[in-house]
VEXDREN-2710 file (C-alpha; in Angstrom, 1 decimal):
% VEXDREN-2710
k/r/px/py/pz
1/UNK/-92.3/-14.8/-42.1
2/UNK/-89.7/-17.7/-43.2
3/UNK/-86.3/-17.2/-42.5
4/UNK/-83.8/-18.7/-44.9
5/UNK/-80.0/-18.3/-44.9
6/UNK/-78.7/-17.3/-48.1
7/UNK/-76.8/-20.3/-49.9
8/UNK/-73.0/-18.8/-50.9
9/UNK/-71.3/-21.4/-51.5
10/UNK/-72.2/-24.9/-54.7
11/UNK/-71.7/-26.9/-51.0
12/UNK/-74.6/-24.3/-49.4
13/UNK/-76.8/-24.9/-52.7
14/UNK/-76.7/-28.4/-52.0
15/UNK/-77.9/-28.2/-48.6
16/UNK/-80.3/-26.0/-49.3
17/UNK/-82.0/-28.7/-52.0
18/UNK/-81.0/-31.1/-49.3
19/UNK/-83.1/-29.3/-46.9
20/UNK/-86.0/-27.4/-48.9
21/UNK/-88.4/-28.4/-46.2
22/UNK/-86.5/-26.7/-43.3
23/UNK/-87.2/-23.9/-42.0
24/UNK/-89.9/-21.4/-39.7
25/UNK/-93.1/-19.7/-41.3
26/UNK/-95.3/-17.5/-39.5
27/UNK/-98.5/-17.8/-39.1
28/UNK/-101.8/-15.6/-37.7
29/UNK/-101.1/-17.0/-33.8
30/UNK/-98.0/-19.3/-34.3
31/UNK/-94.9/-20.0/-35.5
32/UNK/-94.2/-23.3/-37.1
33/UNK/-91.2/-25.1/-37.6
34/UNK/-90.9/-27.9/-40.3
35/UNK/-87.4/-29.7/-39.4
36/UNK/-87.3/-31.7/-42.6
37/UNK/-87.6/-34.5/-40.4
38/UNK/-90.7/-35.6/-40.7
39/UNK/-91.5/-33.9/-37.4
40/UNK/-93.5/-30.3/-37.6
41/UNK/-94.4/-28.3/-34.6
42/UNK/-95.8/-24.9/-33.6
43/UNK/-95.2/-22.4/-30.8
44/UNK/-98.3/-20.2/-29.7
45/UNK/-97.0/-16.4/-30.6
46/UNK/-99.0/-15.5/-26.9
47/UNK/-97.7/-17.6/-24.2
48/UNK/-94.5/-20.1/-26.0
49/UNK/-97.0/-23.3/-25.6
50/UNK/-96.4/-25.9/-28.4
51/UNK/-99.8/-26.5/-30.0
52/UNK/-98.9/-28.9/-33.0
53/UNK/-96.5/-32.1/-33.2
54/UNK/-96.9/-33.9/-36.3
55/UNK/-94.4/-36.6/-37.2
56/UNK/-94.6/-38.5/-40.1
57/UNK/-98.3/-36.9/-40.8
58/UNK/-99.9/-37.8/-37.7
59/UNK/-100.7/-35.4/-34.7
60/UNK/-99.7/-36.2/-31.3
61/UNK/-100.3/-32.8/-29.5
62/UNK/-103.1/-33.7/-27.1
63/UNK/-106.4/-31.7/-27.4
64/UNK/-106.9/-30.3/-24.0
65/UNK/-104.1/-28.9/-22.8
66/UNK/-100.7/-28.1/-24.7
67/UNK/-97.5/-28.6/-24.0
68/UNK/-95.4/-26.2/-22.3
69/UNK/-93.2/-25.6/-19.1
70/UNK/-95.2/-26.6/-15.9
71/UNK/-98.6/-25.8/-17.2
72/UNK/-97.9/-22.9/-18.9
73/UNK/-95.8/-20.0/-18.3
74/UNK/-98.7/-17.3/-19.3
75/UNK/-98.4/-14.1/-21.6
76/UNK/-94.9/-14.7/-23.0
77/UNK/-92.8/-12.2/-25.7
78/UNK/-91.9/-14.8/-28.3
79/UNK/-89.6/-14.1/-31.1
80/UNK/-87.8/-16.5/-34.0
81/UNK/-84.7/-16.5/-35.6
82/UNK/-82.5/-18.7/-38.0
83/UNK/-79.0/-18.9/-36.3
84/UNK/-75.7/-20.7/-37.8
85/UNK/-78.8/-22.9/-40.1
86/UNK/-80.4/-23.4/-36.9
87/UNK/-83.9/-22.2/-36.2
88/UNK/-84.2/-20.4/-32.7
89/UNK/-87.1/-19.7/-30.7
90/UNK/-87.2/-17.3/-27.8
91/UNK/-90.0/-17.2/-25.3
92/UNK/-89.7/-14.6/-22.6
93/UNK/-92.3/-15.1/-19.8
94/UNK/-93.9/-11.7/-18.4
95/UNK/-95.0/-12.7/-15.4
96/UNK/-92.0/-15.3/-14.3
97/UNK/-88.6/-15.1/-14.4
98/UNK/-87.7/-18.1/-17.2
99/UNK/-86.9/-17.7/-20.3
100/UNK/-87.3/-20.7/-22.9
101/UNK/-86.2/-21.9/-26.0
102/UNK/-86.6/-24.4/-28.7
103/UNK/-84.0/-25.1/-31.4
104/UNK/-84.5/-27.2/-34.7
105/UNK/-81.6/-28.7/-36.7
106/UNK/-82.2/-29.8/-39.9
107/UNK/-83.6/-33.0/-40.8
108/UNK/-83.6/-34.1/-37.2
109/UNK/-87.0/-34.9/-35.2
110/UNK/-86.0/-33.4/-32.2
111/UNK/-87.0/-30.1/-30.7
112/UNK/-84.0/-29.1/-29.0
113/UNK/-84.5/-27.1/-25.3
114/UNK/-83.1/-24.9/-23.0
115/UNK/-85.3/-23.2/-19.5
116/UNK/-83.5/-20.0/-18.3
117/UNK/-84.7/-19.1/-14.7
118/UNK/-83.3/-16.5/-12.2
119/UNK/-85.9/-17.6/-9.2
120/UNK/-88.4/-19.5/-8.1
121/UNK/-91.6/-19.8/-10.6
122/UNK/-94.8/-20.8/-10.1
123/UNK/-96.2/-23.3/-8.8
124/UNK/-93.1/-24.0/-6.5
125/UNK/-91.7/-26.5/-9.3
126/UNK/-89.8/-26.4/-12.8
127/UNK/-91.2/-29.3/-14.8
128/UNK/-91.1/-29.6/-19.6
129/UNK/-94.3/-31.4/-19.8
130/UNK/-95.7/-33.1/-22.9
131/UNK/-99.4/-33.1/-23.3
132/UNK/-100.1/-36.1/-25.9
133/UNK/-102.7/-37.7/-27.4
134/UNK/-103.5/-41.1/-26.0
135/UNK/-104.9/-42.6/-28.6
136/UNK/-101.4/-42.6/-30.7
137/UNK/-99.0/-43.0/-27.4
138/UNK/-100.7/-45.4/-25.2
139/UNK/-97.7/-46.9/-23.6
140/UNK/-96.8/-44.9/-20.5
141/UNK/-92.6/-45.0/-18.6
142/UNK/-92.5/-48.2/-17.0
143/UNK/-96.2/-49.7/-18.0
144/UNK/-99.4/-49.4/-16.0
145/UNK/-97.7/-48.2/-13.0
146/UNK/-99.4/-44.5/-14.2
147/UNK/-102.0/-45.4/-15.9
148/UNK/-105.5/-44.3/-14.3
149/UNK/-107.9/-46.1/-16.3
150/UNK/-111.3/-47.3/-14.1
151/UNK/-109.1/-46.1/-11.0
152/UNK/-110.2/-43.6/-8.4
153/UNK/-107.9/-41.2/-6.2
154/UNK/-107.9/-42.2/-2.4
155/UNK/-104.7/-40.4/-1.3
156/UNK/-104.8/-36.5/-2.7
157/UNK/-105.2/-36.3/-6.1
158/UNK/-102.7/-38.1/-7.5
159/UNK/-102.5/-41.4/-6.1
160/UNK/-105.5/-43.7/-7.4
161/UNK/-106.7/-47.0/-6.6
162/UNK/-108.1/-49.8/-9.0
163/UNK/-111.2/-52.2/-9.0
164/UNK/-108.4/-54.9/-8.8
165/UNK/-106.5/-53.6/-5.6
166/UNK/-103.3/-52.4/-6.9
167/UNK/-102.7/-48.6/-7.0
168/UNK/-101.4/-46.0/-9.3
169/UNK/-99.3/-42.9/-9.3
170/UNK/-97.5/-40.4/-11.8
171/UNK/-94.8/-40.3/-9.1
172/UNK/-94.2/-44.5/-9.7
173/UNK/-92.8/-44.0/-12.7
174/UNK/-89.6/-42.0/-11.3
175/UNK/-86.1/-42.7/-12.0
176/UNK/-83.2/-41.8/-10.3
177/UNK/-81.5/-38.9/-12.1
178/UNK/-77.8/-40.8/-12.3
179/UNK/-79.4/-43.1/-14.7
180/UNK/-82.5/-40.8/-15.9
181/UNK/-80.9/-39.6/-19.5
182/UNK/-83.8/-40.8/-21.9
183/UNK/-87.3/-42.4/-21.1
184/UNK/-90.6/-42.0/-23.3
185/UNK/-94.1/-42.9/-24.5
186/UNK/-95.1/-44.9/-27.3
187/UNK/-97.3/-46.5/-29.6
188/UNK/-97.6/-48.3/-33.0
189/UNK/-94.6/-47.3/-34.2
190/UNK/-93.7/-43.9/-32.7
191/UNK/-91.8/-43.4/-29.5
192/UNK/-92.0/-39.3/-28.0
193/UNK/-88.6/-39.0/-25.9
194/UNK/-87.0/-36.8/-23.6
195/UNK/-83.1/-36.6/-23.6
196/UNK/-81.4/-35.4/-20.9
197/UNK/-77.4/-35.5/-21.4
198/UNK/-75.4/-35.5/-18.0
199/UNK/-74.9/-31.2/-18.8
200/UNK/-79.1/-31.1/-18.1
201/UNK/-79.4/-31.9/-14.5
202/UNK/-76.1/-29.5/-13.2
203/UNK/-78.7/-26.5/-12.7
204/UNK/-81.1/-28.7/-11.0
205/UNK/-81.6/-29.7/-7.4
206/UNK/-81.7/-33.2/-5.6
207/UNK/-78.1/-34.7/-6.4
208/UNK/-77.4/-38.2/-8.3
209/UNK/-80.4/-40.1/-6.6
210/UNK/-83.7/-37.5/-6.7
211/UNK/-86.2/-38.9/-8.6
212/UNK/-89.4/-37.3/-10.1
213/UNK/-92.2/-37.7/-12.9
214/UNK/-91.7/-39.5/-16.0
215/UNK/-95.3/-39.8/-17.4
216/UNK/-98.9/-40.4/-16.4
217/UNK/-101.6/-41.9/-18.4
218/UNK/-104.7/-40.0/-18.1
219/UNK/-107.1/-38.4/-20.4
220/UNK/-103.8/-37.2/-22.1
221/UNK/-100.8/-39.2/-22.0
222/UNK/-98.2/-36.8/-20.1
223/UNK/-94.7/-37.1/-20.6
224/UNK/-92.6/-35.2/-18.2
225/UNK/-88.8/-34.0/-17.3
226/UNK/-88.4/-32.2/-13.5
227/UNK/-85.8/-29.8/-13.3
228/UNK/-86.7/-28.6/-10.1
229/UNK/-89.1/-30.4/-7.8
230/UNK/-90.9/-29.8/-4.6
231/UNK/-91.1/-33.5/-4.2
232/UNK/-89.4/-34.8/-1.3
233/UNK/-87.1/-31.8/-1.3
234/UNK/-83.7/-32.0/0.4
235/UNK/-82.1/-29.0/-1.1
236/UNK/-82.9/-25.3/-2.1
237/UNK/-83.6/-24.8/-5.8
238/UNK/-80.8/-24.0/-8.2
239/UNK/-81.0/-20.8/-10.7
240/UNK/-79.5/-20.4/-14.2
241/UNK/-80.0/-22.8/-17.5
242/UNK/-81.8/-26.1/-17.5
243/UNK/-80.2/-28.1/-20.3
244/UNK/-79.8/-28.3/-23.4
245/UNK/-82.5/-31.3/-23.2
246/UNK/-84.4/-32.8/-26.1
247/UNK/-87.5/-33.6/-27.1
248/UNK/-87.4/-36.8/-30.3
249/UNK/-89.6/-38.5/-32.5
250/UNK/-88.7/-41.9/-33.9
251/UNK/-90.9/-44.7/-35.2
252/UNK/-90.7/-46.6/-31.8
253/UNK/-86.8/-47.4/-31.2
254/UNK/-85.2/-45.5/-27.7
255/UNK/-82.7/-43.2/-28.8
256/UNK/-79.1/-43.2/-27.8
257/UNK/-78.2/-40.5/-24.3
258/UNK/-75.4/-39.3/-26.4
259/UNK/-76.5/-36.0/-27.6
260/UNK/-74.8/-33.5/-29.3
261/UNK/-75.6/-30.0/-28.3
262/UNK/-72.2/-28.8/-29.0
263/UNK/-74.0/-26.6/-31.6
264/UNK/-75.7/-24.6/-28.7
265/UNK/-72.1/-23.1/-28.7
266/UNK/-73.2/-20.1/-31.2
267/UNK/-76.7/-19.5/-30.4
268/UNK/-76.4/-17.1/-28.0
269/UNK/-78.6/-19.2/-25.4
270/UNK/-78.3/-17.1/-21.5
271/UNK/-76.7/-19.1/-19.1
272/UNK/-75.5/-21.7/-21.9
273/UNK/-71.6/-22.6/-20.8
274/UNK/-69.8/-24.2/-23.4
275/UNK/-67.5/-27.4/-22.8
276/UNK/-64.5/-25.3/-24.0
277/UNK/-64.4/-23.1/-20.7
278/UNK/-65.2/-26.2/-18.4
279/UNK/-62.6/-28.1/-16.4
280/UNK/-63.0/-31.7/-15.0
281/UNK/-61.3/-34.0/-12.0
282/UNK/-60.4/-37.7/-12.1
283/UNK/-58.5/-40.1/-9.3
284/UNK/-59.1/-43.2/-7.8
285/UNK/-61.9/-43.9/-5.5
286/UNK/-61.5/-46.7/-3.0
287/UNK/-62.5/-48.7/0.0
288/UNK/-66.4/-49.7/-1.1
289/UNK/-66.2/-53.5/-1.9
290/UNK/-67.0/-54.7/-5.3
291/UNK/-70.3/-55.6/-4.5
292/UNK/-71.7/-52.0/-4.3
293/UNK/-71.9/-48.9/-6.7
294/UNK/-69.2/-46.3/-6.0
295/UNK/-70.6/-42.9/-6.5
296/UNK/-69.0/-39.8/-7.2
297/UNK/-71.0/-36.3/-6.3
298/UNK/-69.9/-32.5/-6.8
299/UNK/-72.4/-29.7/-5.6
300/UNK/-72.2/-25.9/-4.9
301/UNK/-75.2/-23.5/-4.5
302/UNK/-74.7/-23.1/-8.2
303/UNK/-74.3/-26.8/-10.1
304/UNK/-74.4/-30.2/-9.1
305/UNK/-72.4/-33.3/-10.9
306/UNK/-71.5/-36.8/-10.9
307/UNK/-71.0/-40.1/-11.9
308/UNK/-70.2/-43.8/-11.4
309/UNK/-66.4/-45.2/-10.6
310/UNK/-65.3/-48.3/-12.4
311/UNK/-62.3/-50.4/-11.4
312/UNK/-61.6/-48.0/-8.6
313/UNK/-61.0/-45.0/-10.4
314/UNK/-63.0/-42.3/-12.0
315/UNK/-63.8/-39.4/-14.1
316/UNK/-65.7/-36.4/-14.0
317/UNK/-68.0/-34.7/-16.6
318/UNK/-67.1/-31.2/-17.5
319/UNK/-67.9/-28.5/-14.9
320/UNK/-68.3/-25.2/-14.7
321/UNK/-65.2/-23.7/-12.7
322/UNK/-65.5/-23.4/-9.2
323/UNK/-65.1/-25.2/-5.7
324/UNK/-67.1/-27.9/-5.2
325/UNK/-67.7/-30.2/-2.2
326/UNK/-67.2/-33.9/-3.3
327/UNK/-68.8/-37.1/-1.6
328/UNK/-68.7/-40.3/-2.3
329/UNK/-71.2/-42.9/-1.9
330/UNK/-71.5/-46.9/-1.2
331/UNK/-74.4/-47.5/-3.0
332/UNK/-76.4/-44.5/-1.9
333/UNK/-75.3/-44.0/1.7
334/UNK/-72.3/-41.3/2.1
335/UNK/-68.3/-43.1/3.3
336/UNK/-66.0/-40.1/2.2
337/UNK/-66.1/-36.2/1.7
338/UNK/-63.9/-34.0/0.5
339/UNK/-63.6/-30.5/-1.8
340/UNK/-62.1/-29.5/-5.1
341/UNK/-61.5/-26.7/-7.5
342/UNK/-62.4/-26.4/-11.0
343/UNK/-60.6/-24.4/-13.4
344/UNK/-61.2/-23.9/-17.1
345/UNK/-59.5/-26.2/-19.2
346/UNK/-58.2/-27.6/-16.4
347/UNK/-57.8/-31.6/-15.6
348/UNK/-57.3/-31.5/-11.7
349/UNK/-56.6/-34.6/-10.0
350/UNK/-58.0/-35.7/-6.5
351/UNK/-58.2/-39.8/-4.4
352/UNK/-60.8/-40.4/-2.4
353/UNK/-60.7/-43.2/-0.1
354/UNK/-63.7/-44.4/2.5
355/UNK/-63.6/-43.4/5.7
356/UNK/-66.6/-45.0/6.9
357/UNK/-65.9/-46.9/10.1
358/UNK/-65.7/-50.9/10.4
359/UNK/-66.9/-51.3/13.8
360/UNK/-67.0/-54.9/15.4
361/UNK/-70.7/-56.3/15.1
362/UNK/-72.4/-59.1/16.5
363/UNK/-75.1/-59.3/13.4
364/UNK/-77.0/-57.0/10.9
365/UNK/-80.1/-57.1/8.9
366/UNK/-79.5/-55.4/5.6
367/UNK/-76.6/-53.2/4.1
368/UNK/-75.8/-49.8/5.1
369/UNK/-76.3/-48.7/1.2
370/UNK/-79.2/-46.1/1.9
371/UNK/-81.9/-48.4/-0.3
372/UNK/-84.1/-50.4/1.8
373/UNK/-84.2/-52.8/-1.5
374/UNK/-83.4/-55.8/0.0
375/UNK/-85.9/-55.7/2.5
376/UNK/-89.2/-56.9/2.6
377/UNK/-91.3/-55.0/0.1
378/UNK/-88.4/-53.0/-0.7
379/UNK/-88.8/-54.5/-3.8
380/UNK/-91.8/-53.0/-5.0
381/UNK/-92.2/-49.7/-3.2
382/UNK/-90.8/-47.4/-5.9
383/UNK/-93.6/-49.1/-8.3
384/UNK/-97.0/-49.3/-5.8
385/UNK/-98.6/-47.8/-2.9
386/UNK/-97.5/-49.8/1.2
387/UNK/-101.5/-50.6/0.9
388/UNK/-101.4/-52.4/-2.6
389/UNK/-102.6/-55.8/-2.7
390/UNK/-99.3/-57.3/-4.1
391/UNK/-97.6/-55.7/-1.5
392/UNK/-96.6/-58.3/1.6
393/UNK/-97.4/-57.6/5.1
394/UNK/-96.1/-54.8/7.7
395/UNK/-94.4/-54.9/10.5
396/UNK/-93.3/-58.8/11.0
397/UNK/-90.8/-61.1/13.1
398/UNK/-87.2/-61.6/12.3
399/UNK/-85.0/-64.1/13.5
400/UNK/-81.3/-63.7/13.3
401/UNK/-79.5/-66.7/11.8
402/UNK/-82.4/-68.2/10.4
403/UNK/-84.4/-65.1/8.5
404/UNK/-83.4/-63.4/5.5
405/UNK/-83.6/-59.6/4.5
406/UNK/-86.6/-60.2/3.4
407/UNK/-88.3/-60.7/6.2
408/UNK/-87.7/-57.6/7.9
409/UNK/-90.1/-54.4/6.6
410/UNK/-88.6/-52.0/4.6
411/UNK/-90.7/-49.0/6.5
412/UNK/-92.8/-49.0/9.5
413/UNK/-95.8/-47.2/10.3
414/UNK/-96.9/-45.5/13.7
415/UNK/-100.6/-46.7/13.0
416/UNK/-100.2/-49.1/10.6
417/UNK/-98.7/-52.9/10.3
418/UNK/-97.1/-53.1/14.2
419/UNK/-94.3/-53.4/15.1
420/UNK/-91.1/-55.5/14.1
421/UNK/-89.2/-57.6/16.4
422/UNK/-85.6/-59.8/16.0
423/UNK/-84.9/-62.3/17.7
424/UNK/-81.3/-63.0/18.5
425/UNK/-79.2/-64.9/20.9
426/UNK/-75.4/-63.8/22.3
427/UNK/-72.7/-65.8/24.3
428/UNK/-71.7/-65.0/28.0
429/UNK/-69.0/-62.5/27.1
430/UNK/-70.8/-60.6/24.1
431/UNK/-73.9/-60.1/27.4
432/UNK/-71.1/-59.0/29.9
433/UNK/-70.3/-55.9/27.9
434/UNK/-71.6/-52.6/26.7
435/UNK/-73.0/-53.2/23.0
436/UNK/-73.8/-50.3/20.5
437/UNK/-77.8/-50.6/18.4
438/UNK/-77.4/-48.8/15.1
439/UNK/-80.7/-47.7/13.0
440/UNK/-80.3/-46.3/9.6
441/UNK/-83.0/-44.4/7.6
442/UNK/-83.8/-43.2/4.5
443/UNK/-86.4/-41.3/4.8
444/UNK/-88.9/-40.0/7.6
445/UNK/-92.2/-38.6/7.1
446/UNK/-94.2/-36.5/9.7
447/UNK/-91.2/-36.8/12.3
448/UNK/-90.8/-40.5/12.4
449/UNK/-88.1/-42.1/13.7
450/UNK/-87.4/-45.5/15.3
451/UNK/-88.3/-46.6/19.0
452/UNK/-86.3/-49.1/20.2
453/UNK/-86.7/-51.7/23.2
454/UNK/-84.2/-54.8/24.0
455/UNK/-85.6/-57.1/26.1
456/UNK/-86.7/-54.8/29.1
457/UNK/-84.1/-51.8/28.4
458/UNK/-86.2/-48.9/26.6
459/UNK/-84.1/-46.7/24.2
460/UNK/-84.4/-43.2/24.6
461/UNK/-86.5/-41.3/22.4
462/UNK/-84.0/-39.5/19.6
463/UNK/-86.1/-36.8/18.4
464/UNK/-87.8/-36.0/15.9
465/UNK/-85.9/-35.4/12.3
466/UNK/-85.7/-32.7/10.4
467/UNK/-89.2/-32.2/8.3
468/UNK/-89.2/-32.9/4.5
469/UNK/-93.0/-31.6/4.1
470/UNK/-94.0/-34.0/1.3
471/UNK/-95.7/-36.9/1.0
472/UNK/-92.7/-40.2/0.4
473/UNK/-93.0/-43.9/1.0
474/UNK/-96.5/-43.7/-0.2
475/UNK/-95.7/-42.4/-3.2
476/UNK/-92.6/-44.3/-4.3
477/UNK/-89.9/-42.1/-2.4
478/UNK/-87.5/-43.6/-0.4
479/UNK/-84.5/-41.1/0.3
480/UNK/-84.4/-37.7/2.1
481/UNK/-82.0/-36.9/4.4
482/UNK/-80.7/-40.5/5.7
483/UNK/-80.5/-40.1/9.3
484/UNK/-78.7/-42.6/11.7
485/UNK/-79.4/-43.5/15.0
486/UNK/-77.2/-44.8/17.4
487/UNK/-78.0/-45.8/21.2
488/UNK/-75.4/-47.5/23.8
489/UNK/-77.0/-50.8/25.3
490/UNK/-75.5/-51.1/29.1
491/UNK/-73.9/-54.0/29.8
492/UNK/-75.8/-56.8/31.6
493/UNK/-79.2/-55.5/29.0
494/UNK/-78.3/-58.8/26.7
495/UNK/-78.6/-61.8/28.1
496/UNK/-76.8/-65.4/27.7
497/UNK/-78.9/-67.2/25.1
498/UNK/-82.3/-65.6/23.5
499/UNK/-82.7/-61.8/23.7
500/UNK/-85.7/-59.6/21.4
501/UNK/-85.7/-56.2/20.0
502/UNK/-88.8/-54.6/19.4
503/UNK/-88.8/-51.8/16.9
504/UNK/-91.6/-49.3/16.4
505/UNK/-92.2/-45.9/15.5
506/UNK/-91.9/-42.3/17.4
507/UNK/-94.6/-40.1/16.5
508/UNK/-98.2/-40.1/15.4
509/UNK/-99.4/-38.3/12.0
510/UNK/-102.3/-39.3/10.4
511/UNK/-104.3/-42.2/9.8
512/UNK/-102.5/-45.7/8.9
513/UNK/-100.0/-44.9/5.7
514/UNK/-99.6/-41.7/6.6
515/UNK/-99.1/-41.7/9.9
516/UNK/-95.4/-41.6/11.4
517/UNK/-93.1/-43.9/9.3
518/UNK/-89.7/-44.1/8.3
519/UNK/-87.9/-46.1/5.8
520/UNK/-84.9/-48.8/7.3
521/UNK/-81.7/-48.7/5.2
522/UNK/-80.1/-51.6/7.8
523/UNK/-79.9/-52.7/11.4
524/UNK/-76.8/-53.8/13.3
525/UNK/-76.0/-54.7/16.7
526/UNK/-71.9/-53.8/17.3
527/UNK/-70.5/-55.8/19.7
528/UNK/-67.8/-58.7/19.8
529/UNK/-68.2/-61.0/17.3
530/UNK/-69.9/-64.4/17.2
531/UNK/-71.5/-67.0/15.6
532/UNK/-73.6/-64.3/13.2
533/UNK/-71.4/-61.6/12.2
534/UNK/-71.8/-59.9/9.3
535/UNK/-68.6/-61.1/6.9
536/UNK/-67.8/-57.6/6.1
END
């Protein structure tokens, strides 16, 4: 059946003729939607899959698998409607607790989406993926970095390794969310899209920096959006509406991240909160130097938000009412935290200064900024497995004054690449007193966690962190929780002239990449200051 509205106006005639294309027709085991945009799709009548995406004449719905939440959400009650002009499809899973639905606006190439959950779904994760043909979309999110051709898998199933020594991964072509609004596939001219506006990610879990799958290129070229991951998880799922998010069809060109949804407003969506009942907070945010990104982070067990301060001051997006514990970051490591309270319409206002100490220190390797970026293979690790053969060696020898970042591992391994030593020298008076060794971490996998040993003074074991049970630095992630270690050196440990710290690893694991490791945000040695002191 077609649904229509009924033209009452010579302005509603027009539109009509304008759109005579648009519109939802029923057929024997789907429902398919023509937007009068060049773009037609269908929706299986059984279990909500989309099982045709034509744009422009020419399919790009893969021929395996469809497309669909996770892998498919299973026997599904799945009912249309024409709403306001737009057309509305409902699919009600009957063995999950998710609702989903896909909007069409005339002559626009864009299926629009929502995901309504009230608990956890199977498998343990909330991911939209695209299942695409190959063949018409052979460019994966950031190039080859997914793509499995002539590869084989070596670590689980999803990390693959290639005749010519580098190494693959779907999880290599993460973003972080805070900058994560639109990324695609594409071919001769046609680019597929996802859209996520900043309103997307407030049901989801993981904050401003989580990162997850963007695509892989496999038999099918699979474009992806995580809502909810079980991917280096550092917080409990979130329940309630995922989006609005979009799916677009152009002839190649990225689309814009300013999408308008507003007209979600009368489509009766569950969970959908319109901008008119949200409130927002703005203020200055000071005290992380110019150099660095100030971030700004709201969270309750029910949305997460945020954004990026410019000139010192900022802006929120529009939240839901409600209290909310604020943080602020220096790049990604945490200086200030605070709380505020939403109301509708309301504009609250709120400063936030750092209140991260400046301690005296005698030198550092790195910034306290919780990316390992700047040191060595920090560079690439987001992009390539620790064992690819662009990758630079483990472990290593630093010397302070003369090395750079660089030159300093970005992780290190309990049975794999050594350990890393610095070699540093101190005056009479900076020896003669008690000094302070601070390690900072990213990320720990299997309970790693640094050892620490100046010249014959061995630092005492910390313990072991708390367990994110996932795979990380080998497959591109480098934050969790970001612990930091501190240990007092005695006075009389240093001595006058040359001195050496070895650093190693705490705890065993498995076999060489995947045995006890850790990833080092920065080193620093507090002390009086001297001849190699950090400017800042």
């Amino acid at each position: 059946m077609r649904h229509i509205i009924i033209p009452t106006t010579i302005a509603a005639l027009a539109a009509r003729a304008v759109n005579a294309g648009f519109g939802v027709t029923s057929k024997s085991s789907s429902y398919s939607v023509d937007t009068n945009g060049g773009l037609v799709f269908d929706v299986s009548k059984s279990n909500g899959d989309i099982t045709n995406l034509q744009f422009n004449g020419v399919q790009y719905q893969g021929t395996s698998k469809m497309t669909a939440i996770n892998s498919g959400i299973g026997a599904s009650q799945v009912t249309t409607e024409t709403v306001n002009g737009y057309v509305k499809i409902t699919v009600t899973a009957k063995s999950m607790p998710l609702t989903q639905y896909y909007i069409a606006k005339p002559n626009d190439p864009t299926i629009y989406m929502a995901t309504y959950i009230t608990g956890e779904v199977s498998p343990g994760e909330l991911r939209w993926l695209a299942r695409l043909k190959r063949s018409a979309v052979p460019n994966g999110w950031h190039g080859d970095v997914a793509n499995l051709d002539g590869c084989t898998a070596f670590e689980g199933k999803d990390t693959f390794k290639c005749p010519n020594g580098q190494t693959r991964c779907k999880m290599y072509t993460a973003d972080r969310f805070i900058e994560d609004q639109v990324h695609g596939v594409t071919g001769n001219n046609i680019g597929i899209w996802l859209i996520m506006p900043d309103v997307a990610y407030e049901t989801s879990s993981g904050g401003p920096f989580m990162r997850d799958i963007n695509s892989q290129s496999g038999d099918d070229q699979e474009l992806y959006w995580y809502m909810n991951s079980g991917h280096v998880r550092t917080e409990p799922w979130r329940f309630g509406l995922m989006g609005p998010y979009a799916m677009r069809f152009t002839t190649g060109e990225r689309p814009s991240a300013n999408l308008d949804t507003s007209f979600f407003d009368g489509l009766s969506i569950q969970g959908y909160f319109p901008s008119g009942k949200r409130g927002s907070v703005s203020g200055k945010a000071t005290g992380v130097p110019a150099n660095f990104q100030t971030v700004l982070h709201w969270y309750n067990n029910a949305s997460q938000y945020w954004t990026v301060a410019s000139g010192g001051a900022y802006t929120s997006p529009l939240m839901k009412p409600g209290t909310y514990t604020m943080k602020m970051y220096r790049g990604e490591y945490p200086v200030a935290q605070d709380s505020v309270t939403i109301s509708a319409g309301g504009k609250a206002t709120m400063d936030i200064a750092s209140s991260d100490p400046s301690p005296s220190v005698i030198w550092r390797i790195g910034d306290f900024d919780g990316q390992p970026f700047e040191l060595k293979n920090g560079d690439k690790i987001v992009r390539m497995h620790p064992s690819d053969v662009r990758m630079g060696t483990w472990g290593g020898k630093y010397t302070v004054g003369s090395s750079s970042p660089k030159d300093f591992p970005m992780a290190l391994f309990a049975k794999e690449g050594g350990a890393a030593t610095v070699t540093f020298s101190v005056s009479a008076s900076q020896a003669a007193v008690e000094t302070v060794l601070r390690v900072g971490t990213t990320l720990s996998f299997k309970g790693g966690r640094p050892s620490v040993k100046i010249n014959t003074w061995q630092g005492k074991d910390p313990g072991a962190p708390k367990l994110i049970d996932s795979r990380g630095v080998t497959r591109g992630a480098y934050r969790g929780y970001g612990e930091v270690y501190t240990w007092k050196v005695p006075a009389g440990t240093l001595r006058e002239g040359s001195n050496t710290l070895t650093v190693g690893v705490y705890g065993s694991g498995d076999a060489n990449f995947l045995s006890a490791n850790y990833i080092v945000d920065a080193i620093e040695l507090q002390g009086p200051k001297g001849a190699h002191s950090p400017r800042s």
